[in-house]
C-alpha positions as CSV (number, residue, x, y, z in Angstrom):
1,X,86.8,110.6,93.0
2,X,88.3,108.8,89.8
3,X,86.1,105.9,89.5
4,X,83.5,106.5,86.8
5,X,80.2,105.0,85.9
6,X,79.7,103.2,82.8
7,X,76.6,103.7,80.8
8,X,75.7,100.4,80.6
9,X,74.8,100.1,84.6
10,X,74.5,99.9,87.5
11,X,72.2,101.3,89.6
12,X,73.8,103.2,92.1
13,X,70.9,102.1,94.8
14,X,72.0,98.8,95.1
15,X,75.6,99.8,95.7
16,X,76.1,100.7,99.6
17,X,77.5,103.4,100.4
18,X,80.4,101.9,102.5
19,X,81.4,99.7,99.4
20,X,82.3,102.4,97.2
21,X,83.7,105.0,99.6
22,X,85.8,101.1,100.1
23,X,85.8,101.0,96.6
24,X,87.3,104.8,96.1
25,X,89.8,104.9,98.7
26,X,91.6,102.0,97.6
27,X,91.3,104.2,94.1
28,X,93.1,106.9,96.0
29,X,95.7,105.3,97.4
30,X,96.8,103.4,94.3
31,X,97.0,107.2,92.5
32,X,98.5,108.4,96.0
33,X,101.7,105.4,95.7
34,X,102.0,105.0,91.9
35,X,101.4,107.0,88.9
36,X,99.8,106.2,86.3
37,X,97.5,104.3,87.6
38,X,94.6,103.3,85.8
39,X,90.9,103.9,86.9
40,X,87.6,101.2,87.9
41,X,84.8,101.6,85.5
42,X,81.9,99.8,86.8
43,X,80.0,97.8,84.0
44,X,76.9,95.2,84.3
45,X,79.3,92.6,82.8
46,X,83.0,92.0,81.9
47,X,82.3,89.9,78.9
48,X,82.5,92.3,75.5
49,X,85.0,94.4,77.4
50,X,88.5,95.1,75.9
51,X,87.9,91.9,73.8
52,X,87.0,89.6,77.5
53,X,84.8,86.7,76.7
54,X,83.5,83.9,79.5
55,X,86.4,82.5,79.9
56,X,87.7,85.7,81.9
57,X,87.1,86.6,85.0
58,X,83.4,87.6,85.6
59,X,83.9,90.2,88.3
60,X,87.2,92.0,87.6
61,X,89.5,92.4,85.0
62,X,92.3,95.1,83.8
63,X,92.7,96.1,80.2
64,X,96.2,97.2,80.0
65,X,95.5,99.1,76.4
66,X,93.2,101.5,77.8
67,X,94.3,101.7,81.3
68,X,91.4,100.7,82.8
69,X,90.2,98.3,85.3
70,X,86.3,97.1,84.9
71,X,84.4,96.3,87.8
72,X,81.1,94.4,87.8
73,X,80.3,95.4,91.6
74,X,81.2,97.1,94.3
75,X,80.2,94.8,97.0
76,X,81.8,93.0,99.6
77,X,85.5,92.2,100.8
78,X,86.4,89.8,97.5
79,X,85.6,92.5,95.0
80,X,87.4,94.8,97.0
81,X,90.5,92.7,96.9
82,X,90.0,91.8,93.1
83,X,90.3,95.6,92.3
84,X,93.3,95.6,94.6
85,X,94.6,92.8,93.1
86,X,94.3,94.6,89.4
87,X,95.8,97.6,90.8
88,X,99.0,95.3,91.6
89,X,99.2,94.6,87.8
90,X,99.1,98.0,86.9
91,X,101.8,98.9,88.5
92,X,103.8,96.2,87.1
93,X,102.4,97.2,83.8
94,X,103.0,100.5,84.0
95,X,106.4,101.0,85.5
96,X,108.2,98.5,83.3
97,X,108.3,95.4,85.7
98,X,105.8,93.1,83.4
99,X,108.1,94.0,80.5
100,X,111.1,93.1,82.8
101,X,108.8,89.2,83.1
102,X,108.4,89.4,79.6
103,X,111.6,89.4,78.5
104,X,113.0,87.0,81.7
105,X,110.3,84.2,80.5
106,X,111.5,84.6,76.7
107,X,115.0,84.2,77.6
108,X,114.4,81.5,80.3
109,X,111.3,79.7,79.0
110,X,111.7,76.7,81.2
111,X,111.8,79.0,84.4
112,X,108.5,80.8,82.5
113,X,106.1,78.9,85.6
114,X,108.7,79.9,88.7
115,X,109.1,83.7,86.9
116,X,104.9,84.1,86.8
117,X,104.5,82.8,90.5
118,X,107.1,85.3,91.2
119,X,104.9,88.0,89.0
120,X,101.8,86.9,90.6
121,X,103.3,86.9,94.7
122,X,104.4,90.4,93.7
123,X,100.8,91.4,92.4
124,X,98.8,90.0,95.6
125,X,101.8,91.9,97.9
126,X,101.0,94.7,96.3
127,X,97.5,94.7,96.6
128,X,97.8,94.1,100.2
129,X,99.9,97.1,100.7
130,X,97.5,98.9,99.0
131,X,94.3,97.7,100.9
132,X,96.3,98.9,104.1
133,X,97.3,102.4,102.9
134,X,93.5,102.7,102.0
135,X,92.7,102.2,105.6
136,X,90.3,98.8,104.5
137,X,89.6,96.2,107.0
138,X,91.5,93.3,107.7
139,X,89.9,90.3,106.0
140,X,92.4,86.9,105.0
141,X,92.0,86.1,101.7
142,X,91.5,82.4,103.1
143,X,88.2,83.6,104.8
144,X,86.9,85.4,101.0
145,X,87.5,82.5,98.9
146,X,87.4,78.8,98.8
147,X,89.5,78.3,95.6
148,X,92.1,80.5,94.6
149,X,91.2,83.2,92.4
150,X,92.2,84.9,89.4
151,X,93.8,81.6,87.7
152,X,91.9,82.2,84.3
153,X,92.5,85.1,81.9
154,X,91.7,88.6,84.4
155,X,94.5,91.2,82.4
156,X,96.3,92.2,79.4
157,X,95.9,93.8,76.1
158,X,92.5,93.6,74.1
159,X,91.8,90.9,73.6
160,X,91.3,90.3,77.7
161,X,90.2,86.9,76.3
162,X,93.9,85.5,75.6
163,X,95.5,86.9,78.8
164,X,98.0,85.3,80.8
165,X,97.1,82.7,83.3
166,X,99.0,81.4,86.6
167,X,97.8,79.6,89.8
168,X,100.1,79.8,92.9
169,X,97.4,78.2,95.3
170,X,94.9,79.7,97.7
171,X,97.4,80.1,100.7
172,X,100.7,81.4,98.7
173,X,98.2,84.2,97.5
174,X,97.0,84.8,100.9
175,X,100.8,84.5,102.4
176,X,101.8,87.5,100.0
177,X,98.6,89.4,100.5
178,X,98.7,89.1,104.5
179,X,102.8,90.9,103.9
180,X,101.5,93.5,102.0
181,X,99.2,94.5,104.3
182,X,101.4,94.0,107.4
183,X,104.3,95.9,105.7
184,X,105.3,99.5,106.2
185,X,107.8,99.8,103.0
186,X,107.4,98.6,99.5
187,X,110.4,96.4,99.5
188,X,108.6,93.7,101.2
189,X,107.0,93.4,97.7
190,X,110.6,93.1,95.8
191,X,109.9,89.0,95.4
192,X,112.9,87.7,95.2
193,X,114.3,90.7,93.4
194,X,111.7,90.4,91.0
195,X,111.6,93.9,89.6
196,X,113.2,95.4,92.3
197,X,115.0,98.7,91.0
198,X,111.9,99.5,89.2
199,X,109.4,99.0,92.1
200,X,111.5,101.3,94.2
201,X,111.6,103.8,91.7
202,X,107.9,103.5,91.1
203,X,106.5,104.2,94.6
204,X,105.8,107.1,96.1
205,X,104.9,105.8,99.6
């Protein structure tokens, strides 16, 4: 079990059970398809976290410095997919494909809003073929959340505060999502080509 508990909280009573063994399975199988993955600290609060303020996300964020994703909870279906969702940028961080973004939005910087909806479809495929390789149940993203998530600051180098931001809309995340999950290889993910070579490389099914 890789997930580690921060000193500054939480109890562990008011954490059911069935959210963390959740919580730590989808923690395995990230490890299981990609390396370097990085692990979920639970804290009381994302705010003074890898420089993250209140303008990033309250319940989940990934500070790509250390390699670490911080949780505030480990309850319930959204926070399960937030994690998920962190995981997803983690393996873009790590295996080069957010540096392959990077340097397609500095050469293209007119195409910089089509290249991070492509970096964001990825993230959410991802994090559904995750969810289904950690054996979680079913849920549409569309039945979790009202708005779309995850449009302010959520990832990135300390400080968290000045991360990237995107929106896609509630039911493009939830299309991507809902393939991930349904899909049995990792090339479903390849969004448009987005990264392709490098995702391949990366997974370890």
């Amino acid at each position: 079990m890789r997930m580690k508990w921060c000193p500054v909280l939480i109890a562990l009573a008011v954490a059911p059970a069935v959210a963390e063994d959740g919580l730590t399975s989808l923690e395995d199988a990230a490890h299981a398809a990609f390396s370097e993955m990085p692990s979920v600290v639970l804290v009381d609060q994302i705010a003074g976290q890898c420089g993250a303020d209140e303008r990033v996300n309250p319940h989940a964020a990934y500070c790509t410095t250390r390699n670490i994703i911080f949780a505030r909870d480990i309850t319930g279906a959204a926070q399960t997919y937030r994690v998920a969702h962190l995981f997803g940028h983690a393996v873009q961080v790590q295996h080069g494909i957010a540096d392959v973004a990077l340097r397609e939005i500095r050469t293209r910087p007119e195409k910089e809003l089509e290249l991070r909806g492509l970096v964001a479809r990825q993230v959410d495929c991802i994090a559904g073929l995750l969810s289904a390789k950690a054996d979680l149940p079913w849920t549409p993203l569309t039945d979790l959340f009202e708005e779309e998530p995850f449009t302010g600051s959520h990832w990135g180098r300390d400080p968290l505060r000045i991360g990237p931001t995107v929106s896609i809309g509630l039911a493009e995340r939830a299309d991507w999502y809902a393939r991930g999950y349904a899909a049995d290889e990792i090339s479903v993910c390849a969004v448009g080509g987005f990264g392709a070579a490098l995702l391949f490389k990366a997974y370890r099914g």
